[in-house]
C-alpha positions in Angstrom: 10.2 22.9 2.0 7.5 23.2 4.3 4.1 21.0 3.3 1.6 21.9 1.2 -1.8 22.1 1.8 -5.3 22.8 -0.3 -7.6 25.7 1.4 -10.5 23.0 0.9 -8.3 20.3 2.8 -8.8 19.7 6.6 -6.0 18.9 8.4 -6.7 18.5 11.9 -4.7 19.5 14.7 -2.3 17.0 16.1 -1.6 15.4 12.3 2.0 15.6 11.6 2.8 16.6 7.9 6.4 16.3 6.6 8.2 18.8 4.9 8.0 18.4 1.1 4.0 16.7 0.9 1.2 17.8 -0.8 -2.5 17.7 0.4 -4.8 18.0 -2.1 -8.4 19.1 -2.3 -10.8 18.1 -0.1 -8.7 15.3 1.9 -9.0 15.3 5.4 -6.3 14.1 7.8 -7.7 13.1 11.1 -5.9 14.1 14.5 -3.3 11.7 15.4 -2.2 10.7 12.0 1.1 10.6 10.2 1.8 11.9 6.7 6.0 11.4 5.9 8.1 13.5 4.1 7.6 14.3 0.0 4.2 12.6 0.4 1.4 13.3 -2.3 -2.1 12.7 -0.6 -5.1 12.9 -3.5 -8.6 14.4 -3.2 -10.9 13.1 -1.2 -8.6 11.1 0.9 -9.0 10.1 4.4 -6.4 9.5 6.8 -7.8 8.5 10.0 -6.0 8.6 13.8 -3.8 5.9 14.0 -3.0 5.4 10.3 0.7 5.7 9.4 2.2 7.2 6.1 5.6 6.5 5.3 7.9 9.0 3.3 7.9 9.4 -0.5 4.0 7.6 -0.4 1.4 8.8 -3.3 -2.1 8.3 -2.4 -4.4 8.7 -5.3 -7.9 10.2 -4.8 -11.1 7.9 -3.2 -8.8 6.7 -1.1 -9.7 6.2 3.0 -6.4 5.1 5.3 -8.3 3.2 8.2 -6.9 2.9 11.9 -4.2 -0.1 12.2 -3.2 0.4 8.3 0.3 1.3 7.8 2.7 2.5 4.5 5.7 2.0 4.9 7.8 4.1 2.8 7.3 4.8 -1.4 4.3 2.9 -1.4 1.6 3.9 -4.0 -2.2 3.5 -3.3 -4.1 4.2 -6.4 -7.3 5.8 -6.6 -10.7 4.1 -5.3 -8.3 1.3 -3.3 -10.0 -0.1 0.1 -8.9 -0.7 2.8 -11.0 -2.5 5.8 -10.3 -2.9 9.4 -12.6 -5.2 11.0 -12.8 -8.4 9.5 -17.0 -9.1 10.5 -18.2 -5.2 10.8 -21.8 -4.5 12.0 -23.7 -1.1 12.0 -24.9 -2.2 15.6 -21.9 -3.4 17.3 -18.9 -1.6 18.5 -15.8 -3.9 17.2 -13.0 -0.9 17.6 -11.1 -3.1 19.7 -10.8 -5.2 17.3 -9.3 -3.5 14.5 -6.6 -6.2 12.8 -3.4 -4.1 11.3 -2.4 -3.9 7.7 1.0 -3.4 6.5 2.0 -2.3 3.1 5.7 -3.0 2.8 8.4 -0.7 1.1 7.7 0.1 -2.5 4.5 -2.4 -2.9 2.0 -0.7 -5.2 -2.0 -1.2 -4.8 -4.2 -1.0 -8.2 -6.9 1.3 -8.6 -10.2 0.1 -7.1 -8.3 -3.0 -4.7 -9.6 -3.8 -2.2 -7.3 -4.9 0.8 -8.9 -7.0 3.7 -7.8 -6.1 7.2 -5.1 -8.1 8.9 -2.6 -8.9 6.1 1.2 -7.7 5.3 1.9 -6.7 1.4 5.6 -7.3 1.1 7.9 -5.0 -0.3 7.4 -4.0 -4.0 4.7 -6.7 -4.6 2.3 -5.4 -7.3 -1.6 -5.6 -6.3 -3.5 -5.8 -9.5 -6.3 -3.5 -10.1 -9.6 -4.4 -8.9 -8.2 -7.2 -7.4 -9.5 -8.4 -3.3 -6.4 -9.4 -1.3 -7.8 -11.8 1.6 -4.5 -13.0 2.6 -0.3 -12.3 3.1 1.4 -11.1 0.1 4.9 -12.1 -1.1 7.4 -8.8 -1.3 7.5 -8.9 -5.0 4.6 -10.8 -5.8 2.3 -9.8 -8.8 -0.9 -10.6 -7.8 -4.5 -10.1 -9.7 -8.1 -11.1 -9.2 -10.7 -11.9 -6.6 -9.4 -13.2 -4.3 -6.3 -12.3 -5.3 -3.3 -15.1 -6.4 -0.3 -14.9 -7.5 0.0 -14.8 -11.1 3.6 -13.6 -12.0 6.9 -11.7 -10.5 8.0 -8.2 -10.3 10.9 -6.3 -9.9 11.5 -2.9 -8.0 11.1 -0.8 -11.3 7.3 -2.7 -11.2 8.5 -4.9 -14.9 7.2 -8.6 -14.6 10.3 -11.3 -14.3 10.7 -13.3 -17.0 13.1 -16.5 -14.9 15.5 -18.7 -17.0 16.3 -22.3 -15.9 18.3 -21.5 -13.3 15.8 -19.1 -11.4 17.6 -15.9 -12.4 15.9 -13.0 -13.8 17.0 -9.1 -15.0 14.8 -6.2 -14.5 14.4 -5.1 -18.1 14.7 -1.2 -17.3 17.4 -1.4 -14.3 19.4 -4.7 -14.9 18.6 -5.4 -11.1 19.0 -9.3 -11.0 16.5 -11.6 -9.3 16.2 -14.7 -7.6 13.6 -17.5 -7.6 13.8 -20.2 -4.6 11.3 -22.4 -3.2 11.5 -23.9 -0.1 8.9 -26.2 1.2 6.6 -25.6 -2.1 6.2 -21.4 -1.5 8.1 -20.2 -3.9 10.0 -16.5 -3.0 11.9 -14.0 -4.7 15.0 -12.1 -3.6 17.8 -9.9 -5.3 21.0 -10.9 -6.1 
């Protein structure tokens, strides 16, 4: 099914759409970017040049995908997130070369009104807390909430906070996906089982 896309939208030419997405009002998709397959992309959304969408991505409206920011795939943005991409901007000087990539792994899910500082990786299925200012690398299944943001639980894939027994093991309540806790040199990680 081909994309769908708003009258009030702009979709410049040289954006690639996939079949299956949905452009709602009033976005605008700069020339050069890409949108994957069975995407929703809200009102008022900007996707500029170089940004990358992965497939099966909902972007909630307020939303602006900078240069150097990437989704991987089913990642959810919700509305009024942030993203930056120059870590000391000026109105004055030109700092476009220095644009520091963000990566938002497989499945990870940013709160409404986050705000994601430039040059970090949010690892798969982590769980950004609303309103909460990421300043540094995120854990794939990390919950993480406040400003700056720190790690203050565990989720699994479904987006349920891991409740760990003595022996590190945890179920996802809704899928009965089973979780692992280790902790090498003092960082603590998660994996499945």
């Amino acid at each position: 099914m081909p994309p769908v896309i708003e009258p009030s939208a702009i979709v410049d030419p040289g954006c690639h759409v996939g079949d299956g997405s949905r452009v709602w009002h009033f976005a605008h998709l700069v020339a050069g970017c890409r949108v994957g397959r069975r995407c929703s992309i809200g009102q008022n959304v900007v996707i500029m040049p170089t940004a990358v969408v992965g497939d099966g991505c909902r972007i909630q409206n307020n939303v602006s995908i900078y240069d150097g920011v990437t989704l991987e795939d089913d990642v959810f943005i919700g509305p009024s997130a942030v993203f930056t991409n120059v870590i000391n901007p000026r109105a004055f000087i030109p700092r476009k070369s220095e644009y520091r990539p963000t990566i938002v792994r497989r499945g990870a899910s940013v709160g409404a009104n986050a705000t994601i500082v430039c040059g970090h990786e949010i690892g798969a299925y982590a769980l950004i807390g609303a309103g909460s200012v990421v300043t540094r690398d995120v854990r794939p299944f990390a919950l993480m909430a406040g400003c700056p943001a720190r790690r203050v639980g565990w989720v699994s894939r479904a987006g349920h906070r891991l409740a760990f027994d003595s022996d590190g093991v945890a179920r996802c309540p809704e899928t009965g996906e089973v979780y692992r806790l280790t902790s090498e040199g003092g960082e603590e990680s998660v994996s499945m089982a």
